[in-house]
C-alpha positions in Angstrom: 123.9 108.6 172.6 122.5 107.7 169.5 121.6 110.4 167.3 118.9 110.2 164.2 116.8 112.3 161.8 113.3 112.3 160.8 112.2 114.0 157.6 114.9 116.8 158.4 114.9 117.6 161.8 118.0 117.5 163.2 119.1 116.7 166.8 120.2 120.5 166.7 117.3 122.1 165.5 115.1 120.4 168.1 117.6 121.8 170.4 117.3 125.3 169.6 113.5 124.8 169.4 113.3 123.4 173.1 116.0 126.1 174.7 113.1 129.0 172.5 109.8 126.8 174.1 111.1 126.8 177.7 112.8 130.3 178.3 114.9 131.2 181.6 115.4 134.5 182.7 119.5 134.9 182.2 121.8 133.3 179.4 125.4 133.5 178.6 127.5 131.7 176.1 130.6 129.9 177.1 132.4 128.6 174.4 129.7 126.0 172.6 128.1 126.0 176.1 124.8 127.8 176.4 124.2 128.7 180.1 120.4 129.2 181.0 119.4 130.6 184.7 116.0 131.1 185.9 114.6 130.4 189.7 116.5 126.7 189.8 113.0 125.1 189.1 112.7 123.5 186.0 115.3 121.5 184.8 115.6 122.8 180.8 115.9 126.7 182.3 118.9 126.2 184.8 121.2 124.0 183.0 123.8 124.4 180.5 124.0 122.7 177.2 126.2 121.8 174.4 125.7 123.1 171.0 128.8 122.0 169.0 129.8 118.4 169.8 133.4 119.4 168.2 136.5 118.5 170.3 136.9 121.1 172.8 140.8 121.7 174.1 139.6 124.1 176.7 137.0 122.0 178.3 138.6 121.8 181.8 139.0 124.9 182.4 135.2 125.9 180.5 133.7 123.7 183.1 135.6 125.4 185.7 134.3 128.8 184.5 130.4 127.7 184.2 130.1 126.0 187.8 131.9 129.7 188.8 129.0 131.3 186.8 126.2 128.8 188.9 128.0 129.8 192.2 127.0 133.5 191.4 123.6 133.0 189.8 122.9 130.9 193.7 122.5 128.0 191.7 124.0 124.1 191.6 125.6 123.8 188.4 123.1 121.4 186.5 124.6 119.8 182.7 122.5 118.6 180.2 124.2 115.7 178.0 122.6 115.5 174.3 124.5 114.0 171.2 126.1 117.4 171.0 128.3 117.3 173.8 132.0 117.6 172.9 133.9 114.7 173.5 134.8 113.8 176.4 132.0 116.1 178.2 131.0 112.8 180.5 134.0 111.0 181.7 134.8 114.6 182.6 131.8 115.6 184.7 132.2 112.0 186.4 135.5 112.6 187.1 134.0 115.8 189.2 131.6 114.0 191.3 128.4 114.9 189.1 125.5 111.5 188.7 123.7 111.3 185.9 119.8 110.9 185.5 117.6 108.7 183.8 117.7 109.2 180.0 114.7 110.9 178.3 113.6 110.5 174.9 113.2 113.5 172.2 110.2 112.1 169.9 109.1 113.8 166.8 106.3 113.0 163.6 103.5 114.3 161.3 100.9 116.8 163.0 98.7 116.0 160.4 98.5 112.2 161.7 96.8 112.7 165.2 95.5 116.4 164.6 91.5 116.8 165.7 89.6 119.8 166.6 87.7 119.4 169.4 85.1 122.0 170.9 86.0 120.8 174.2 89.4 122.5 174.1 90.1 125.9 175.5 92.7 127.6 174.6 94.6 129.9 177.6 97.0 132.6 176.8 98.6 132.3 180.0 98.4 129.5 182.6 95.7 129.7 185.5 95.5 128.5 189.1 93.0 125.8 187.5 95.9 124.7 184.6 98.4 125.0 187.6 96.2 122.6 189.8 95.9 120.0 187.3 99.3 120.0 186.1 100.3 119.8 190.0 98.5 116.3 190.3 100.9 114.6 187.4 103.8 117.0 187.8 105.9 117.7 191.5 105.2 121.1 191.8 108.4 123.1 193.5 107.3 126.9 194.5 110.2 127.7 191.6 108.9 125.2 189.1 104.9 126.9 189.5 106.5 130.6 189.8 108.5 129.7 186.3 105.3 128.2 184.7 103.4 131.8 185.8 106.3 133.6 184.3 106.6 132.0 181.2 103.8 132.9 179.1 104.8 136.8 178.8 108.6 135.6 178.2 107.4 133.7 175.1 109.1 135.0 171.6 106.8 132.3 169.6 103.0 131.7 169.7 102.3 129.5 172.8 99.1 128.4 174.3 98.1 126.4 177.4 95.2 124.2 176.8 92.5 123.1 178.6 90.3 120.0 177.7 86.8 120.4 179.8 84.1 117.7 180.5 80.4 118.7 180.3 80.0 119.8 182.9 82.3 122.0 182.1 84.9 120.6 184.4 88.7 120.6 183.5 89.4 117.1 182.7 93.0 117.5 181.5 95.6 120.0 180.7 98.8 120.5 178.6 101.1 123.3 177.3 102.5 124.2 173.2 105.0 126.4 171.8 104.8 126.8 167.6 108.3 127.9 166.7 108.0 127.6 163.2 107.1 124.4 162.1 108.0 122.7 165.0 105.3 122.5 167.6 106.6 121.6 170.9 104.0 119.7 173.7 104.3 119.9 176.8 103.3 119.6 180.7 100.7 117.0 179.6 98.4 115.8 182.8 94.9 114.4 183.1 93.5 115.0 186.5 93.2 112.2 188.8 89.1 111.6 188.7 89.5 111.3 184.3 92.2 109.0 184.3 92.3 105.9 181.5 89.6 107.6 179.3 92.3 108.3 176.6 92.1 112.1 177.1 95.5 112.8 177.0 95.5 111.7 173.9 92.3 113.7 173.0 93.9 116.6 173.9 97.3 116.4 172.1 95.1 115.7 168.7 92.9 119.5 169.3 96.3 120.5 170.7 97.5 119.9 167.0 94.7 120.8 165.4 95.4 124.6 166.7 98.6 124.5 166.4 98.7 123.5 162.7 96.3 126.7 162.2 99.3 128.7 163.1 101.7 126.9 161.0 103.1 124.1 162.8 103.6 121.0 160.9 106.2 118.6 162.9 105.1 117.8 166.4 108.0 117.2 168.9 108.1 116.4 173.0 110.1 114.5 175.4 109.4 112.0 177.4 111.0 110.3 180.6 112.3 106.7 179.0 111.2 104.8 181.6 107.0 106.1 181.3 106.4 103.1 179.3 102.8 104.2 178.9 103.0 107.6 177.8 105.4 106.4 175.6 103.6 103.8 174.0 101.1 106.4 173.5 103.6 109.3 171.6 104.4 105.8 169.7 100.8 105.4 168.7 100.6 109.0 167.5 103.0 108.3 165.1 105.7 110.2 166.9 109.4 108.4 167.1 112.4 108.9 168.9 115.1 111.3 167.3 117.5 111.2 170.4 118.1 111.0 174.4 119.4 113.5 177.0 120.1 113.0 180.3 121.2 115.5 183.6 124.3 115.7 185.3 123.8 116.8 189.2 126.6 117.1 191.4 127.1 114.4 193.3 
């Protein structure tokens, strides 16, 4: 995988900033192999991922070790390949029966380009049944996935807020989720509920999204993004967001 820099940020910084935005409830260290374990929902919080993409001689047996770890956490050993894999880290996992999944893109700009205050936005310290019900329309919502989302909010070490973008009515018309770690603001879980569709709120709501986030500090807005959602790539593209690098899954097979 290609690997690029924007202004400074680094493949691994936005790596560390996404395993601190998306906790899980157990880690270990393996080697240059961080191992994350939390109820087997999302995918970012029960995988293991590279952190040193330096040869590594005792990669057989390493990969033995960390699907031996997954066995006993009750979990399906789940890798996640970014540019700092080690060498060899793929043909490897092939060679073991594990598929790969459709890339997805790490994007990254300016906050300052698409940043807005808006009165309509709310800002949540936690996430709600409502902010869980809107995020179930875009999002497939697994009982471990929802009961991770629920958990998340008091496992956060940086300031974190789950938005909430209401019509007038008062209505929620679309939802979304930052962390600020530094000056790196992470979006995410991004979803417009079905009856507000193609009124370019997502959009509206990522720019108050920023707008709040820069009052605590953030500067450089980051997300990712499923390569083939051509739309909502097209509009992180418009934002002025661009891609820094891909990552991709390996399941067993």
């Amino acid at each position: 995988m290609n690997a690029y820099s924007w202004q400074g940020v680094s493949v691994s910084e936005l790596e560390r900033a996404s395993h601190t935005a998306v906790p899980a409830l157990r880690t270990a260290f393996d080697g240059p192999f961080l191992l994350r374990a939390f109820l087997g929902g999302t995918g970012r919080a029960n995988a293991v991922s590279a952190l040193d993409p330096a040869p590594d001689a005792s990669l057989p047996l390493r990969l033995e070790r960390i699907e031996a770890a997954y066995r006993r956490a009750g979990l399906p050993p789940r890798f996640r390949s970014t540019p700092l894999d080690p060498p060899g880290l793929e043909e490897a996992l092939l060679e073991r029966g594990y598929r790969a999944t459709e890339d997805s893109r790490v994007m990254a700009g300016p906050l300052a380009a698409f940043a807005a205050p808006d009165q309509a936005l709310e800002v949540k310290p936690a996430p709600d049944e409502e902010w869980l019900g809107i995020l179930a329309t875009a999002d497939y919502q697994t009982t471990e996935r929802r009961a991770e989302k629920q958990q998340a909010a008091r496992m956060m070490m940086v300031p974190a807020a789950w938005l909430v973008l209401r019509g007038r009515g008062g209505q929620a018309m679309a939802v979304g989720q930052l962390a600020v770690d530094g000056r790196l603001v992470g979006f995410f879980d991004i979803a417009t509920h079905p009856g507000f569709k193609r009124q370019g709120l997502a959009r509206r709501l990522i720019a108050a999204g920023a707008a709040w986030a820069a009052e605590q500090g953030g500067s450089t807005a980051w997300l990712q993004v499923s390569a083939a959602n051509a739309p909502a790539c097209a509009l992180y593209e418009a934002l002025g967001l661009r891609e820094i690098y891909r990552y991709r899954y390996y399941l067993p097979g």
